[in-house]
N, C-alpha and C positions, 0 to 999 in steps of 0.2 A: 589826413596823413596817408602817405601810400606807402603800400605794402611789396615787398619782391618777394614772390613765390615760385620756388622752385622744386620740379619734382625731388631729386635727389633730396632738399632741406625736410618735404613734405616726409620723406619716408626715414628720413634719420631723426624726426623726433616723434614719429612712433602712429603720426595721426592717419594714415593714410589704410595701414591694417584696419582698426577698429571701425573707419569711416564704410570700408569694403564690406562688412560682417552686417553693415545695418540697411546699407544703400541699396535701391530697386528706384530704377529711373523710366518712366514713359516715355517712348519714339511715338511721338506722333506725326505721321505719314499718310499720304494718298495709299493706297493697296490696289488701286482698280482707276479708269480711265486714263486721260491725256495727262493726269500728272504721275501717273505710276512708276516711271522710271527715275522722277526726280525723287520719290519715295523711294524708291530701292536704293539710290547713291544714300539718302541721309541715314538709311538701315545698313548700308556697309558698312560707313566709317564711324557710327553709333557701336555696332558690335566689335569691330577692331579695337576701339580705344576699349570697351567697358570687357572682354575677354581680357583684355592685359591685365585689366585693375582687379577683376573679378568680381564686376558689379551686375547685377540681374538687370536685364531689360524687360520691358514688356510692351507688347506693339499695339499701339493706337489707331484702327484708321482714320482718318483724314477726307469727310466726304468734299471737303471746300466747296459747299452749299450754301444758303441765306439758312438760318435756324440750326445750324449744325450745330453751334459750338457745345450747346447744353449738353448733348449725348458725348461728344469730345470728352468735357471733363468730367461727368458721370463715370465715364468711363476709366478713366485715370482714377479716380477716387477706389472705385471699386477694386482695381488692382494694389491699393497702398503704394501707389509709388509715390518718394519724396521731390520729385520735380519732373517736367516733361521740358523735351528740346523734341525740335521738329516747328509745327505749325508753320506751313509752309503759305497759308493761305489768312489773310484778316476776318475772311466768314466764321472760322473756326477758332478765331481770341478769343472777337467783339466779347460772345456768349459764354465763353468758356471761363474768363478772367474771372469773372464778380464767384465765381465758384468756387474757381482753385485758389483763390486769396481768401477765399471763408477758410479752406481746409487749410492754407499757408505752403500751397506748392507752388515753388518760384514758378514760369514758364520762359523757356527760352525758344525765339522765334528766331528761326536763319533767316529769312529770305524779308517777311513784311516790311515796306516801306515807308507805308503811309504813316506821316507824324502824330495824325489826331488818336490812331490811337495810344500810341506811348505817353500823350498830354492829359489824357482820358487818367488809362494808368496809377499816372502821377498822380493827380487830383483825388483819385479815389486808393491812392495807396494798395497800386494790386501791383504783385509782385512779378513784372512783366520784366524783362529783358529780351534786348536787342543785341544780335551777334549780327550785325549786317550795318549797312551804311541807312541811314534815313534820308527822307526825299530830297533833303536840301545838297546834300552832300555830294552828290556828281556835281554840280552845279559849280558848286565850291572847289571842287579840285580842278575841275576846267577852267573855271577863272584866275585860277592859282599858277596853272601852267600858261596860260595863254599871257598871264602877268610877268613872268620869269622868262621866258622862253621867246616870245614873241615882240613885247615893247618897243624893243627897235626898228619893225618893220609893217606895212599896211597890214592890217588886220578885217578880215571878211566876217560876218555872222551870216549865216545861211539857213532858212529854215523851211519845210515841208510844208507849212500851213496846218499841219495836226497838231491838236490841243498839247499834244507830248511835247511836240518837236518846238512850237511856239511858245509853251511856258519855258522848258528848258532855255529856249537862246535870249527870249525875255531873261531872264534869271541872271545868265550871264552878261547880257546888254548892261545889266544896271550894276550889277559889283563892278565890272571893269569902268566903268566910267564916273561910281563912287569912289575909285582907285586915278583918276586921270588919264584914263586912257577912252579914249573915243574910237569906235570903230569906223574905218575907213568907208567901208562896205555893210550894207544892210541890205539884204534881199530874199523873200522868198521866191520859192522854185514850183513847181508842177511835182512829185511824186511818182514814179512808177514809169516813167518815158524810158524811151529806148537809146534817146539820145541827152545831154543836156550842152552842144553847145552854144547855142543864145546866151545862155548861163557863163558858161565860160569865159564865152568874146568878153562880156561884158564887165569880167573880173581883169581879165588881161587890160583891156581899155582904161581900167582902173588902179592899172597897176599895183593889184595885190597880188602876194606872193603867199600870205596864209591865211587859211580858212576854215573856222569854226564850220560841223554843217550839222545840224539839228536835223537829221533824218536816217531810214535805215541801211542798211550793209549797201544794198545792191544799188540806190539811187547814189551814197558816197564811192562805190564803185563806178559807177558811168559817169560821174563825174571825172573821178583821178586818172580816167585814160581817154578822155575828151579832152580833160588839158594837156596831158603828152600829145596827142595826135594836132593840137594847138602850138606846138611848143612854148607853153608854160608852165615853168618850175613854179609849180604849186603844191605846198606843203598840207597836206587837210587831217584836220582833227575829228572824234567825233564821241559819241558817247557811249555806253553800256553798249546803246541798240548795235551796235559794231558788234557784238559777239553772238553770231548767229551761223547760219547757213552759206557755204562760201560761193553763191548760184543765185541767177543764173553767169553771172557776171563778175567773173577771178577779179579780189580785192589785188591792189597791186603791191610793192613790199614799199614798205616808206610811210604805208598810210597809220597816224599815228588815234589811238582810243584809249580814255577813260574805264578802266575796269577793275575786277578784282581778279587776283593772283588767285589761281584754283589747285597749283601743288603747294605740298609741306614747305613752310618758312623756318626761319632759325637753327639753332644752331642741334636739333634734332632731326632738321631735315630728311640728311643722306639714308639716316636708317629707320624714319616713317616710311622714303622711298621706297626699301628693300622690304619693309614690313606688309606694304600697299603690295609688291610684287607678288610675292611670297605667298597672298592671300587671292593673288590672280583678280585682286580690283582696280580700275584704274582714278585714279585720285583725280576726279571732275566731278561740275556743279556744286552738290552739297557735300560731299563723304570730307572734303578736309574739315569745313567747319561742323560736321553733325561729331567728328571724332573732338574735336576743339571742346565741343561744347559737353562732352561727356569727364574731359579732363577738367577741367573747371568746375562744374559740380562736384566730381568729386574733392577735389582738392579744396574747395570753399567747405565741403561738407566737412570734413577731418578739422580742419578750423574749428567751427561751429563746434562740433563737436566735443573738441578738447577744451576752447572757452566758454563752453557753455554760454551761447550767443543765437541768435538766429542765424542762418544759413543767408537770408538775404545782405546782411552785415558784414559777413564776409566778402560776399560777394562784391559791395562797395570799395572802391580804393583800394584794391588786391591786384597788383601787377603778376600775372598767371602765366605762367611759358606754357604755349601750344602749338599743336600743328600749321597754325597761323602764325603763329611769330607769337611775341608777348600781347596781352588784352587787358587793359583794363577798363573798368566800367565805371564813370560819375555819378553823383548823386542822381542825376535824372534816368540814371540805368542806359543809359547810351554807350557807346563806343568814346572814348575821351580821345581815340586817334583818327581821323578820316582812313578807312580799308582802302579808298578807291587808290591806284596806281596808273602811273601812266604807262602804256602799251605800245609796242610799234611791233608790224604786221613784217613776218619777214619768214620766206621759205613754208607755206602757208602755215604758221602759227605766228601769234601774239606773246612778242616776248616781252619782260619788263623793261623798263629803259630807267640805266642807274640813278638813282635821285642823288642831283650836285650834292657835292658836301658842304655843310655848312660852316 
């Protein structure tokens, strides 16, 4: 059975104080190299949500090394904290899990993708959650869109030849045509050229007008103004890897990608924005979901609390308002909603594009 959890319900029947009085929660983050700034977003919107509620943090580094994870939760143990968000990195779970489910501290991971370990997880009843999308799941909302959106007209797959870019358009080669839909066009490409019309002619010749392309920013860039300079209205789609660096080669506006929304959702929106202002952070990468993921512990906690239940039980079938929109989590601790949204590129940012009503 599902649960609708609302702050305002959580604070008018009393659980939200007492929950605050007990709660100290681990940020576990990079502090040092190439991941450090993605550590400092999950440390901003970590302390903005947990300053509101008044819940203690305490900061974990995050080496995202092979053997790390044991020092990881060692290290959360020793602070008492009742759960860690963060874990930005699957070096830092693998090892970390079989630990913090001895102690019984949930973990929430923003970012890791990889399935096997949430299947791992499961099998051993460690109390892992995922506030991110899992591997399958761009996959699935690009075949979703390309389903909706595209059926009526030639359909391209386009892929880079990298194991990424190949399993991805693999992926959606086979849903779409477990769906009846056959692509028109099947082709990979060369990566990294400076040109690609060979490529193009041979979609014009083909007379497709849309195009999956299983590759990164700047190769789906020198594509979409190869085909202007072609004259062909070609529509191209692409995935995550789209949200990158906008060089050396201006994305052009039209070009549409699979991603996650990075400001405040719902209907708390407006005043996270002013919140996020106010604290002079700017709400990208992790800070909406590390703040997401601090109001959800709590508010799972105040639960548990009051029914004297486990915290993970809460956490089950508990519809949670957050800086993400609503979350809930299924029995396998996954996301029960696909995050991924579809995106069009317009005045250089990636805006969402309304999903039809049903």
């Amino acid at each position: 059975m599902k649960r609708l959890l609302t702050a305002p319900i959580l604070l008018a029947i009393g659980l939200a104080p007492a929950a605050a009085a007990e709660l100290k929660l681990a940020v576990v983050a990079p502090k040092a190299g190439q991941f450090e700034v993605l550590g400092d977003q999950v440390r901003q919107g970590a302390a903005l949500a947990a300053n509101k509620l008044s819940i203690a943090l305490v900061e974990v580094d995050e080496a995202c090394t092979e053997g790390s994870g044991k020092a990881v939760a060692d290290a959360i143990a020793a602070t008492g904290a009742r759960a860690a968000i963060g874990f930005l990195c699957s070096e830092s779970l693998k090892d970390a899990l079989p630990i913090l489910a001895e102690a019984g501290v949930p973990a929430f991971t923003l970012s890791v993708r990889w399935k096997g370990i949430m299947e791992d997880a499961n099998k051993a009843d460690w109390p892992l959650f995922r506030l991110a999308p899992n591997a399958d799941q761009e996959a699935a909302k690009l075949s979703q869109v390309i389903l909706r959106d595209w059926a009526d007209a030639p359909v391209a797959l386009l892929e880079d030849g990298t194991i990424r870019g190949r399993e991805l358009t693999e992926a959606i080669r086979i849903s779409l045509e477990e769906r009846g839909l056959k692509p028109a066009f099947i082709d990979t490409f060369r990566p990294g050229q400076e040109q690609q019309l060979a490529l193009v002619r041979r979609l014009k010749t083909a007379g497709v007008t849309r195009a999956f392309v299983g590759g990164d920013r700047n190769d789906v860039a020198i594509i979409a103004r190869d085909a202007r300079s072609e004259n062909l209205s070609l529509t191209l789609l692409g995935g995550e890897a789209l949200r990158s660096a906008n060089e050396p080669v201006a994305l052009q506006d039209g070009v549409l990608a699979v991603g996650l929304i990075e400001t405040a959702q719902g209907p708390t929106a407006s005043a996270l924005a002013t919140e996020f202002a106010a604290a002079e952070i700017q709400p990208e990468g992790y800070v909406v979901p590390a703040h997401a993921a601090v109001t959800i512990i709590a508010d799972a906690w105040g639960i548990s609390t009051a029914m004297g239940t486990p915290v993970t039980d809460a956490l089950v079938g508990t519809t949670f308002e957050t800086a993400l929109g609503p979350v809930t989590f299924g029995e396998d601790h996954e996301l029960t909603n696909n995050p991924y949204r579809l995106l069009q590129w317009q005045e250089n940012t990636f805006v969402p594009v309304p999903e039809p009503s049903q």
